[in-house]
C-alpha positions as CSV (number, residue, x, y, z in Angstrom):
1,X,-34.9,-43.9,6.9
2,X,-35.3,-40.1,7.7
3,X,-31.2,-39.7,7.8
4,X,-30.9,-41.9,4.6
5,X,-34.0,-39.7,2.8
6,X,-32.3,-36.4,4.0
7,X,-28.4,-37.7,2.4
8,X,-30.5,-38.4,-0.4
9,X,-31.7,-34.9,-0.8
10,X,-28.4,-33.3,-0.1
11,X,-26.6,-35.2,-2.9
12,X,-29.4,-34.2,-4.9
13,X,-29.0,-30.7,-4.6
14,X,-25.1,-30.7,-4.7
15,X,-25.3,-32.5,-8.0
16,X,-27.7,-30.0,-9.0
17,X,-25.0,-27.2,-8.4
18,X,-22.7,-29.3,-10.2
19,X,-24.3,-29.3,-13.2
20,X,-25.5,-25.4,-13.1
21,X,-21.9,-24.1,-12.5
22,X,-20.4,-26.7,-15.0
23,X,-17.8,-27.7,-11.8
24,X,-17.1,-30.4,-9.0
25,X,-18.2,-27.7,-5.7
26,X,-16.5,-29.8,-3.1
27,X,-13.3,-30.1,-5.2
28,X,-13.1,-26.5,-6.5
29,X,-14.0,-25.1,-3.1
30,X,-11.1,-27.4,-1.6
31,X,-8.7,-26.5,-4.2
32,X,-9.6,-22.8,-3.9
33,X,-8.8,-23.2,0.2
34,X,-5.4,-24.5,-0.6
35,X,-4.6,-21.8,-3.3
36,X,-5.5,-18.8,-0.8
37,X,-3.7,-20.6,1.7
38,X,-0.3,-20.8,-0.2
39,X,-0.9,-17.5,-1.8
40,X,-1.3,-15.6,1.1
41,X,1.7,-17.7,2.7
42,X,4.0,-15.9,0.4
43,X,2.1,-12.3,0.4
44,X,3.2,-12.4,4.2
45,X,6.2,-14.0,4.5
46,X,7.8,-11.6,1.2
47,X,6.7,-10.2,-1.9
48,X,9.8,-12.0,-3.3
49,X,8.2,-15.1,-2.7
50,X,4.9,-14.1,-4.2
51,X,7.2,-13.0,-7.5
52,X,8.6,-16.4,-7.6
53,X,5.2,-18.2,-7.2
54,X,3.8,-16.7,-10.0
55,X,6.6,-17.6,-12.3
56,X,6.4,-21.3,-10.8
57,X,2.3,-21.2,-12.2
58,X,3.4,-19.9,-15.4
59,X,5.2,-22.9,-16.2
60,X,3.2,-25.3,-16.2
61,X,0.6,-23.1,-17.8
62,X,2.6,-22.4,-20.4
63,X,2.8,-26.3,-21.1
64,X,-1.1,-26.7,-20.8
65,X,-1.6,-23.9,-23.9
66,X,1.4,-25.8,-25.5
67,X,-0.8,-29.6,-25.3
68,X,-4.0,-27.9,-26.2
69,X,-2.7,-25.9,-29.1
70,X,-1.1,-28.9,-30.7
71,X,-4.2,-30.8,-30.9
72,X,-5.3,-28.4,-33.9
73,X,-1.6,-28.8,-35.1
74,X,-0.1,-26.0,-33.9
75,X,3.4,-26.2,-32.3
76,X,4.6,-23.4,-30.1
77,X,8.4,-23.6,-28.6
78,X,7.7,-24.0,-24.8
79,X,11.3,-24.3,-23.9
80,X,11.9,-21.1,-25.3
81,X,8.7,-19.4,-23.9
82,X,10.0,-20.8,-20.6
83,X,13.1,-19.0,-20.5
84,X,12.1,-15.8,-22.0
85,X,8.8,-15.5,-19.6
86,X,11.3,-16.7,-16.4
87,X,13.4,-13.9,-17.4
88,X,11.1,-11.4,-18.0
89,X,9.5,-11.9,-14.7
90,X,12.4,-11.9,-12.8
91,X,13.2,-8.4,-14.9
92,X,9.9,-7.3,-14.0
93,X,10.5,-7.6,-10.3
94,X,14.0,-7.1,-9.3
95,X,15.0,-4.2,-12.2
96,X,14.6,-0.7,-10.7
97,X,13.0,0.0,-14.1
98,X,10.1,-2.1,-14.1
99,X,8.5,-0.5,-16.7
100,X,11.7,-0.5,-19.3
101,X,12.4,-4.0,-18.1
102,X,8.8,-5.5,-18.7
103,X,8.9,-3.6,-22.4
104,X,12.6,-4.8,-23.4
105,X,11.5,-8.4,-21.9
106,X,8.7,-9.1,-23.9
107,X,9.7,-7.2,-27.2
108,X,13.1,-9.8,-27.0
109,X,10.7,-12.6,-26.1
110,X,8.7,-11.7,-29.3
111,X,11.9,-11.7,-31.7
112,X,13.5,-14.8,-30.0
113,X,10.2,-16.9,-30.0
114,X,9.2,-15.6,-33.3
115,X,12.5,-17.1,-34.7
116,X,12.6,-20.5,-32.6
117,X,9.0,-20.7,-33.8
118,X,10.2,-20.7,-37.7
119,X,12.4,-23.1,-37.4
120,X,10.2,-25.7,-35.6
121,X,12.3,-27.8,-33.9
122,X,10.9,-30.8,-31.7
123,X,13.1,-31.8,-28.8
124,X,11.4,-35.0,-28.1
125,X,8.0,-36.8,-28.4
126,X,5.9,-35.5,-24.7
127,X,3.7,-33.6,-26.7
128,X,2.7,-35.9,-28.9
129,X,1.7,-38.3,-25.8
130,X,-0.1,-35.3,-24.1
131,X,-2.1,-34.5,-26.8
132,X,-3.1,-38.4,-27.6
133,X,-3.8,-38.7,-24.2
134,X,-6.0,-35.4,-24.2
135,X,-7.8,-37.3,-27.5
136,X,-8.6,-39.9,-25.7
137,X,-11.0,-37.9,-23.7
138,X,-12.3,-35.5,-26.1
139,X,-13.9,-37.1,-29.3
140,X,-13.7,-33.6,-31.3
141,X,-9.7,-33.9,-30.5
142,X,-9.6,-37.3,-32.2
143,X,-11.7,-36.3,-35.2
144,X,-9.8,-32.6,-35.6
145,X,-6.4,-34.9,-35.4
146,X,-7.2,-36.3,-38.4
147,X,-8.9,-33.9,-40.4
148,X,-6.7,-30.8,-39.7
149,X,-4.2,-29.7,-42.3
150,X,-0.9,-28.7,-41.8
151,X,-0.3,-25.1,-41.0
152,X,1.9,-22.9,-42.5
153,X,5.1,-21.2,-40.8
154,X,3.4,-18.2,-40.8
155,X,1.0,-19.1,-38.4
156,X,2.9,-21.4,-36.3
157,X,5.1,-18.0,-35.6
158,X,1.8,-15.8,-35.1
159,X,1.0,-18.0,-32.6
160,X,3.9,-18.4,-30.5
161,X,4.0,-14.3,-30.8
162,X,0.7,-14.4,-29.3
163,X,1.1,-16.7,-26.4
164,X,3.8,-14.3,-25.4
165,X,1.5,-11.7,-25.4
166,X,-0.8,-13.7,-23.5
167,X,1.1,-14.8,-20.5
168,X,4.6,-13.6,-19.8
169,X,3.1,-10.0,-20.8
170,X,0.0,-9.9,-18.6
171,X,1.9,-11.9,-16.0
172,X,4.0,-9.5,-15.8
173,X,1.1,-6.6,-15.0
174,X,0.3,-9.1,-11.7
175,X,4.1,-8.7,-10.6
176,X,4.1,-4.9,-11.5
177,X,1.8,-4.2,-8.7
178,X,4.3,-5.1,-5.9
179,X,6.9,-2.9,-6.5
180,X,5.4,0.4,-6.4
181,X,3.6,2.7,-3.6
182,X,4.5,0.6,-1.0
183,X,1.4,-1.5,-0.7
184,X,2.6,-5.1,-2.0
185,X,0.5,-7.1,-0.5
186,X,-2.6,-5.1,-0.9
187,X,-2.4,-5.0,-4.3
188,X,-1.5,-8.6,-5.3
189,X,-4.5,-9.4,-2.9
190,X,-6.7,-7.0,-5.6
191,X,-4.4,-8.4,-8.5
192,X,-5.4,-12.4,-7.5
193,X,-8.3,-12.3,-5.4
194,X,-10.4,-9.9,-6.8
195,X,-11.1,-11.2,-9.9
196,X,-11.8,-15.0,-8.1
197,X,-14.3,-13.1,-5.9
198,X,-15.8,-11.5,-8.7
199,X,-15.9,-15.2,-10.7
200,X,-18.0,-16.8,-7.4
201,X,-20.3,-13.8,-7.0
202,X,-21.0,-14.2,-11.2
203,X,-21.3,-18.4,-10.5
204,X,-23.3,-17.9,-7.9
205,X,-25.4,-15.4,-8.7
206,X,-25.9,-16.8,-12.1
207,X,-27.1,-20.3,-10.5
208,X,-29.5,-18.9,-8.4
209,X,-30.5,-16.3,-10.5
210,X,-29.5,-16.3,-13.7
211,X,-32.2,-16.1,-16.6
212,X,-31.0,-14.3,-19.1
213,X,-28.6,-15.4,-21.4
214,X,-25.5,-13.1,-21.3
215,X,-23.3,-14.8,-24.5
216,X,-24.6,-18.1,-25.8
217,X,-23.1,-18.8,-28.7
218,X,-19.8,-18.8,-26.4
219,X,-20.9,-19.6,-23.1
220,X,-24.3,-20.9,-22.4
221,X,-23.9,-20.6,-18.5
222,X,-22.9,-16.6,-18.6
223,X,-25.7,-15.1,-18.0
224,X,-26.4,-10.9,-16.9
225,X,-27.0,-11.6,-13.6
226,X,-23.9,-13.3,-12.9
227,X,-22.0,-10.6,-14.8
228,X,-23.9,-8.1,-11.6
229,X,-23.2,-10.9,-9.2
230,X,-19.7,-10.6,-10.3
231,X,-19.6,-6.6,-10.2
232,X,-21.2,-6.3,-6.7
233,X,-18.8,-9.1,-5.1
234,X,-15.4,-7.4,-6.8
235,X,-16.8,-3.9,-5.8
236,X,-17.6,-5.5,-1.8
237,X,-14.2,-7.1,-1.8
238,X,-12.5,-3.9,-3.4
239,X,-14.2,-1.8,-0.5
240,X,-12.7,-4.0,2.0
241,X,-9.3,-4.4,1.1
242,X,-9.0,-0.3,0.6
243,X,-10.4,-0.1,4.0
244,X,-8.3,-2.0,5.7
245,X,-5.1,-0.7,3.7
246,X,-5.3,3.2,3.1
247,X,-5.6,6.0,5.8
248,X,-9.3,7.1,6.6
249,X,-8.0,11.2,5.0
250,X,-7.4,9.1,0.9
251,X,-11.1,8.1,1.0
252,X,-12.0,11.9,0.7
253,X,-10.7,12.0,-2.6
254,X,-10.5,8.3,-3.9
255,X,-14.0,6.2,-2.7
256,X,-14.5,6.3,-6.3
257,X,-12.1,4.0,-6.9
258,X,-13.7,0.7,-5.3
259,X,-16.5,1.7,-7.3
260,X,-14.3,1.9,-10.6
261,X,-12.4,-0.8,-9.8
262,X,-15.4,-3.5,-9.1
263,X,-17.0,-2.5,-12.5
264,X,-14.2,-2.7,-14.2
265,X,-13.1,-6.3,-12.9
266,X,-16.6,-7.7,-13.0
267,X,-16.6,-6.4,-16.9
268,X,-13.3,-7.1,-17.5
269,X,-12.9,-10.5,-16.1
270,X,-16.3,-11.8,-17.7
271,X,-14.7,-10.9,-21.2
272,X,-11.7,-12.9,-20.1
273,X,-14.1,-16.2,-19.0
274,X,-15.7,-15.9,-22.7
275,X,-12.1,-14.9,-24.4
276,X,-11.0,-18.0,-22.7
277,X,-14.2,-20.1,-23.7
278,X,-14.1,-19.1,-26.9
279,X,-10.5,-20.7,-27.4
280,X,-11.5,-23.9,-26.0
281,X,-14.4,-24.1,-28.2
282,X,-11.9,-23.3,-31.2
283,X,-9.4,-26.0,-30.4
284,X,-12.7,-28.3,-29.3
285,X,-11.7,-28.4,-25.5
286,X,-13.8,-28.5,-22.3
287,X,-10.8,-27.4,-19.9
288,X,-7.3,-26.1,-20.6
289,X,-5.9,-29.2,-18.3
290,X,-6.4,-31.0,-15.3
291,X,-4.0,-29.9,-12.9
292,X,-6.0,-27.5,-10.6
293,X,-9.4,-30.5,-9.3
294,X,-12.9,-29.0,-9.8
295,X,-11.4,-25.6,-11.8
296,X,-9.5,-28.0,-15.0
297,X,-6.0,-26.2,-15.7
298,X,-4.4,-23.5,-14.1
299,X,-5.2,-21.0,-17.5
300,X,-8.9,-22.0,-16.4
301,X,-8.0,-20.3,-13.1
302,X,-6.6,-17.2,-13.9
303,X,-7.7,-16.7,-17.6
304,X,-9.6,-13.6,-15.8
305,X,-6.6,-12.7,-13.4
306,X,-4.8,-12.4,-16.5
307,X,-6.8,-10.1,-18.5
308,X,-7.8,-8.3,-14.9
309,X,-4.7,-7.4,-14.3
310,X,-3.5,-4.7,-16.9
311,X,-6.2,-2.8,-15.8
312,X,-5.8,-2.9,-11.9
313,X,-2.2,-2.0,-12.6
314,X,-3.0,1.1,-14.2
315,X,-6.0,2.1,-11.9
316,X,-3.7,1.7,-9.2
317,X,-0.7,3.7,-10.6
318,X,-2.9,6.9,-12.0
319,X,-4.9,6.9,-8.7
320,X,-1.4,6.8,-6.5
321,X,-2.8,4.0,-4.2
């Protein structure tokens, strides 16, 4: 009785944490373990590999924003957007210009996608079957399915011209990181992992913590302490990875930047979580997919990375580290 009583309590308490982080704990924590695992796998064996994986998550991510935009009637051309983001990658990452490369890649992405966009072609019915099965779990899918009007060419192409700006572009700030002062796989570990640390310190801190409301008309679980829980955990995990990467002599002049940096991915990040949530809520979603357990889609993932990631680059190319 006492063992049954205790296995009682426990599941009590994990579904408890379920419902104040909004997640599955045991899966995400599991899936999280398997993502560092292969992540770091191809930080250490090369930075090539590390290129190659992120261009592998951006397909399928592309497809996710692709299924979740055409539930409000809004077709982007994914093959297209495969091709030009694949490119402009790969450009990113093995051109001697980064820079140039990453500029001409996504200004030709714009102009091809903008034109594939216009002329809306469908290449076969997959969509379709994504998004009915998507409807089939979210009631305000079915009901915007049927009420939503067409939308114009205009805004088909605006938003195609966006989603380039949203992923191949700010992918390609997490690739632009490797290839410069000689530090590759410090900085993809401050690219990738810092902005996950800083989402746990914010979940956790706004579980245990959290009582005031940091956004609620857009997320109703941010609160202000988890945006300080997710400042103090990037700014710890930012401390460590400089310490164990630079020379003892750079901290004379640059201890600032942990500081800088874990306030600036705390903040930034957060505005990326409610950026994110406040598409979902616009196309009347609950996750982007269902491919990553306990975390939804992979754009739920690294919606923060993403928007993180601009940011770090820069810090990290003006500081010389």
């Amino acid at each position: 009785m006492p063992h049954t009583q205790q296995s009682r309590e426990a599941e009590e308490r994990l579904q408890q944490i379920n419902r104040r982080t909004g997640r599955n704990m045991p899966q995400a924590v599991a899936t999280a373990v398997v993502l560092i695992v292969i992540i770091l796998a191809c930080l250490f064996i090369s930075p090539t590999l590390f290129a190659m994986l992120v261009v592998v998550f951006m397909i399928p991510a592309l497809w996710e924003l692709r299924v979740d935009l055409a539930t409000r009637g809004l077709r982007i051309p994914v093959l297209t957007l495969w091709i030009c983001s694949t490119a402009t990658l790969l450009a990113v990452y093995f051109c001697e210009r980064h820079v140039v490369a990453m500029a001409v890649g996504v200004l030709a992405s714009l102009l091809v996608v903008a034109v594939t966009a216009s002329l809306q072609i469908t290449l076969n019915g997959r969509t379709s079957q994504a998004v009915a099965d998507k409807a089939t779990t979210a009631p305000d899918v079915q009901a915007r399915l049927r009420d939503d009007e067409p939308h114009g060419r205009l805004t088909q192409v605006a938003v195609a011209m966006f989603t380039v700006l949203y992923i191949p572009l700010l992918a390609s700030c997490i690739i632009m990181p490797i290839t410069f002062n000689g530090h590759p796989v410090a900085h993809a570990i401050l690219i990738v992992f810092m902005p996950a640390l800083s989402d746990t310190g914010g979940l956790f801190a706004g579980a245990w913590l959290g009582r005031h409301k940091l956004c609620p008309t857009i997320s109703p679980k941010k609160s202000v302490e988890g945006l300080l829980g997710s400042i103090l955990f990037a700014m710890a995990g930012c401390f460590a990875v400089f310490a164990c990467t630079y020379e003892a002599s750079l901290w004379a002049s640059r201890w600032r930047v942990p500081i800088v940096a874990g306030v600036m991915i705390g903040v930034v990040g957060t505005f990326g979580d409610l950026c994110a949530s406040l598409i979902k809520r616009d196309l009347g979603i609950k996750d982007m997919g269902h491919l990553l357990k306990g975390h939804g889609g992979i754009l739920d993932r690294v919606d923060s990375i993403l928007l993180c990631a601009p940011f770090i680059c820069v810090l990290l190319w003006m500081t010389g580290l």
